[in-house]
C-alpha positions as CSV (number, residue, x, y, z in Angstrom):
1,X,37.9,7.7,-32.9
2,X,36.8,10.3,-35.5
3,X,33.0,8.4,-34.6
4,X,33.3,8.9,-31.3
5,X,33.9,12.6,-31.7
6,X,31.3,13.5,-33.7
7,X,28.7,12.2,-31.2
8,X,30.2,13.6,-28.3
9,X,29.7,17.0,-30.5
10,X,26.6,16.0,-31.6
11,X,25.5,15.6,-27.9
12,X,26.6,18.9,-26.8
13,X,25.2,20.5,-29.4
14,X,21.3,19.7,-29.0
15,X,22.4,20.3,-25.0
16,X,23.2,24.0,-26.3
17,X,19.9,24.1,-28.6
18,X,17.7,22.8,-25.6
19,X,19.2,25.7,-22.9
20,X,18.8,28.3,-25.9
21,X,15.3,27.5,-26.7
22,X,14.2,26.5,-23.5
23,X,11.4,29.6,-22.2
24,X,13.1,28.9,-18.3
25,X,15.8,31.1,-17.2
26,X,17.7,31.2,-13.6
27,X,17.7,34.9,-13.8
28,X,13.6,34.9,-13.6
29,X,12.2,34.3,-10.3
30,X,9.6,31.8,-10.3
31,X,5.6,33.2,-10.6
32,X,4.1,33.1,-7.3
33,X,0.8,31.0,-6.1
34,X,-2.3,33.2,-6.2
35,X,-3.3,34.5,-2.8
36,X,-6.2,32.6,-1.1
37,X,-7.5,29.4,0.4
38,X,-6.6,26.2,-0.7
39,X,-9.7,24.1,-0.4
40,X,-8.8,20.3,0.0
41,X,-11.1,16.9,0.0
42,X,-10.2,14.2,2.9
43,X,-7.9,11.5,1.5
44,X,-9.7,8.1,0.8
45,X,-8.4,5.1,0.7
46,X,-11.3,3.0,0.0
47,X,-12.0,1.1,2.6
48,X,-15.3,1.2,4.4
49,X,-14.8,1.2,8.0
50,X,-17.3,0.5,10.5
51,X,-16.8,1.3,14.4
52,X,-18.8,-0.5,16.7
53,X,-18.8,-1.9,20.5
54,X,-17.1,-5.3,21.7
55,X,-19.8,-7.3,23.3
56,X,-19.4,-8.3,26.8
57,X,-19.8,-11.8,27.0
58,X,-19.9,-14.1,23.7
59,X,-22.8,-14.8,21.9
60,X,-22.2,-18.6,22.6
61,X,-22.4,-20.9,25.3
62,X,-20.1,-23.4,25.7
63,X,-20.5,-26.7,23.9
64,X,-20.5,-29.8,25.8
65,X,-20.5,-33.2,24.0
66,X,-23.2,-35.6,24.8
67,X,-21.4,-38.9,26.4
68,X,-23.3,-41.4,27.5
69,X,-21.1,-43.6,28.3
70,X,-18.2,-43.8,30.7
71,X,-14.9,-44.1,29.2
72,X,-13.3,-47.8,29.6
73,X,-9.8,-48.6,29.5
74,X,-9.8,-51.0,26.8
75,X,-12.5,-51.7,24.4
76,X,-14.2,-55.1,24.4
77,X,-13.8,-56.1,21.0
78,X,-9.8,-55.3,21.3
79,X,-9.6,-57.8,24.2
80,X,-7.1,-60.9,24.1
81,X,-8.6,-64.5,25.6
């Protein structure tokens, strides 16, 4: 108990130091920001972006297969004698 007691004073001790040596004080108002413009940059986010116009039809034709044949309904070597 008696260990306990010393660091509870020990806390409020340095929490006494640190409001007497600290240079801020409620009583003082706060110094003001200097008068004039603010100049800021545009945020950047890295990114390269590049704007440009959907095309109006694709760029490639449709793809038809080249068949030859015509499609049977079984294949000759699957037939049963």
């Amino acid at each position: 108990m008696l260990s306990a007691t010393a660091g509870a004073t020990a806390v409020l001790a340095m929490g006494a130091l640190t409001v007497t040596f600290s240079d801020v004080s409620t009583a003082e108002p706060p110094e003001p920001a200097p008068p004039g413009p603010v100049t800021t940059s545009e945020a950047t986010t890295g990114v390269t972006i590049t704007e440009t116009v959907a095309p109006e039809a694709p760029a490639t034709s449709a793809v038809v297969p080249p068949i030859t044949t015509t499609p049977s309904a079984i294949p000759p070597t699957a037939e049963q004698p």
